[in-house]
C-alpha positions in Angstrom: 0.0 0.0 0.0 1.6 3.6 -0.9 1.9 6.2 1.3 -1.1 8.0 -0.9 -3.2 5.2 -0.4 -2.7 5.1 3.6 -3.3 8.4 4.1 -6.7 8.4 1.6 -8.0 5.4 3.8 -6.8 6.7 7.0 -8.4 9.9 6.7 -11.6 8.7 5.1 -12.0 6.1 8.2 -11.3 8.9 10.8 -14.0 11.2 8.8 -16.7 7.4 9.4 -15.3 7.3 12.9 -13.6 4.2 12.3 -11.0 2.5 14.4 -9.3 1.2 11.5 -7.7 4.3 11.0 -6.1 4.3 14.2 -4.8 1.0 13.7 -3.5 1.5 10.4 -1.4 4.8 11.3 -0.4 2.8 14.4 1.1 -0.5 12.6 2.9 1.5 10.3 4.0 4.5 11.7 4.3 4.1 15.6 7.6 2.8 15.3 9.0 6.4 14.1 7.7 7.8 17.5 9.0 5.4 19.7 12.6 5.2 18.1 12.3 8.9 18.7 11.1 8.7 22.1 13.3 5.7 23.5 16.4 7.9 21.6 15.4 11.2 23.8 15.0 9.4 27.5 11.8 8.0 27.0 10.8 4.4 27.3 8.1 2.6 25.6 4.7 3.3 27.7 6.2 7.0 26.9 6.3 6.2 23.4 2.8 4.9 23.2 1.3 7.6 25.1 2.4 10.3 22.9 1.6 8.4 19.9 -2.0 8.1 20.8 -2.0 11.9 21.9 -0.4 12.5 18.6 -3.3 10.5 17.0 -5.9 12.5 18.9 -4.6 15.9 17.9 -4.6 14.6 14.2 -8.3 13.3 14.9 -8.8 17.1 15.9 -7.2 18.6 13.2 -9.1 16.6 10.4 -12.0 17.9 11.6 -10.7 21.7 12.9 -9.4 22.4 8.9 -10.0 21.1 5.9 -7.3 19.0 6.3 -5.2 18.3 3.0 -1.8 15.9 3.3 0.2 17.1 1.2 2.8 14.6 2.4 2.4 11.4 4.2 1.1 10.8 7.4 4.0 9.7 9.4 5.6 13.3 8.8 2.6 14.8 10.2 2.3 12.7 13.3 6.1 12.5 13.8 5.8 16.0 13.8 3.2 15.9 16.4 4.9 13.5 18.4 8.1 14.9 18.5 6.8 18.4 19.7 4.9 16.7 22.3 8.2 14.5 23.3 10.1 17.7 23.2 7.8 19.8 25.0 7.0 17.1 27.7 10.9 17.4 28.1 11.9 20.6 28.3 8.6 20.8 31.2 9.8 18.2 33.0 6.1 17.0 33.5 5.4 13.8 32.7 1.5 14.0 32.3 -0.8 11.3 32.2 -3.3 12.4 29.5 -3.2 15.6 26.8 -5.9 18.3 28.0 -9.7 17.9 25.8 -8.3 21.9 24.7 -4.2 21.3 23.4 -4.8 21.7 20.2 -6.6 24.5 20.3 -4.2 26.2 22.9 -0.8 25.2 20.9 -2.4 25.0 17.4 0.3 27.5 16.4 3.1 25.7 17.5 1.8 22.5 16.2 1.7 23.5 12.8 4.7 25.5 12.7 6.2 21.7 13.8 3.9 20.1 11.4 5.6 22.8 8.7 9.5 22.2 9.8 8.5 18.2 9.3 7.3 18.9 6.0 9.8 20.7 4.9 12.4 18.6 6.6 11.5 15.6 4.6 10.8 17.4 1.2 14.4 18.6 1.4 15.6 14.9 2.3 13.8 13.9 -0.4 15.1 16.4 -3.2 18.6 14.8 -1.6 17.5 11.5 -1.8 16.7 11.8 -5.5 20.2 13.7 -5.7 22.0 10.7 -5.2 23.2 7.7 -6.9 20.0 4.9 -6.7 22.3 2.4 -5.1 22.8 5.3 -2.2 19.2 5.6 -2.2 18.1 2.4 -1.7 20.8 1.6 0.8 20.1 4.8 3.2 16.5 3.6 2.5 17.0 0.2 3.8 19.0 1.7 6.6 17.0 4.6 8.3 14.0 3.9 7.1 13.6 0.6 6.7 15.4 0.0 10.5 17.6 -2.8 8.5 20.4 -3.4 10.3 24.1 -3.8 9.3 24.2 -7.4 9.0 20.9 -7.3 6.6 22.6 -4.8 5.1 25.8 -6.9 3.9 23.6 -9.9 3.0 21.2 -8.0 1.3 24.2 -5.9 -1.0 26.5 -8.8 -1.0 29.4 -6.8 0.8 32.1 -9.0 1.9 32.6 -7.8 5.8 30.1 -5.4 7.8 33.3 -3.1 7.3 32.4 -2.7 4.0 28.8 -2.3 4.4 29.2 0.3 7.2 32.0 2.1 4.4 29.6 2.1 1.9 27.1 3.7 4.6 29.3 6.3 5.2 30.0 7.1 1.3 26.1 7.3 0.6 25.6 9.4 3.8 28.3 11.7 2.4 27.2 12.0 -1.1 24.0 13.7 1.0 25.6 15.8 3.1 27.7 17.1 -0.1 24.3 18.2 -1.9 23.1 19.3 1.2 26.7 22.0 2.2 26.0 23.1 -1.7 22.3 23.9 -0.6 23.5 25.9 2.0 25.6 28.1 -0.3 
């Protein structure tokens, strides 16, 4: 299923009041939030909890706006998620349940987050499709795909992990070339 296709179903079953929106988003884009979360001093019931708030808020918004996704879902609720994680952080509050009124109270800040998310991914993706297709599907496979260096040399046939991690670090650079002549 494309990312088009999710996000079409996903929205039309939030608009019927389904639950098989919530369990679509969740299979296939929970595990963004909680690699975030568990990576920034957070543990799993963390991850979870912000996921579903994250869910709610995007339950809110479909229904606050005429809500069009111009990208895929997972960059709009990692964008939710993370500025919940981050926020819950810099508070140092740990709270049990989001407030019925948070998105109406920090609907600024959650779509200036929702906006840097966008714009983050559309610039990895104009890198992305910089980049030699080997490169891509490799740093595909790696970070977003969660395959791990092992899978990695199987998968490309690379003698050692040495040379898989080498190759890593080539494709990696070949972005973060494009990306210092972007800055420019």
């Amino acid at each position: 299923m494309d990312k088009r296709t999710t996000n079409t179903l996903a929205i039309e079953d939030f608009r019927k009041d389904s639950n098989v929106a919530f369990a679509i988003l969740y299979q296939k884009y929970f595990v963004y939030t909680k690699k975030f979360v568990l990576n920034n001093n957070g543990n799993l019931e963390d991850a979870e909890d912000i996921f579903q708030d994250a869910l709610i808020i995007l339950y809110e918004k479909l229904y606050a706006d005429n809500f069009k996704a111009y990208t895929c879902l997972a960059n709009y609720l990692s964008g939710i998620s993370k500025n919940l994680w981050l926020k819950k952080l810099r508070n140092k509050e740990f709270l049990t349940e989001i407030p019925d009124n948070y998105y109406i109270t920090h609907q600024e800040e959650i779509n200036t987050a929702i906006e840097n998310e966008r714009d983050y991914w559309d610039k990895l993706n104009d890198y992305m499709n910089a980049i030699s297709s080997h490169c891509k599907n490799l740093i595909q496979d790696i970070f977003m795909n969660n395959k791990n260096i092992e899978e990695i040399q199987s998968k490309y046939k690379y003698s050692s992990k040495h040379n898989a991690q080498n190759q890593k670090h080539k494709c990696v650079e070949q972005i973060r070339k494009i990306k210092d002549k972007d800055n420019f």
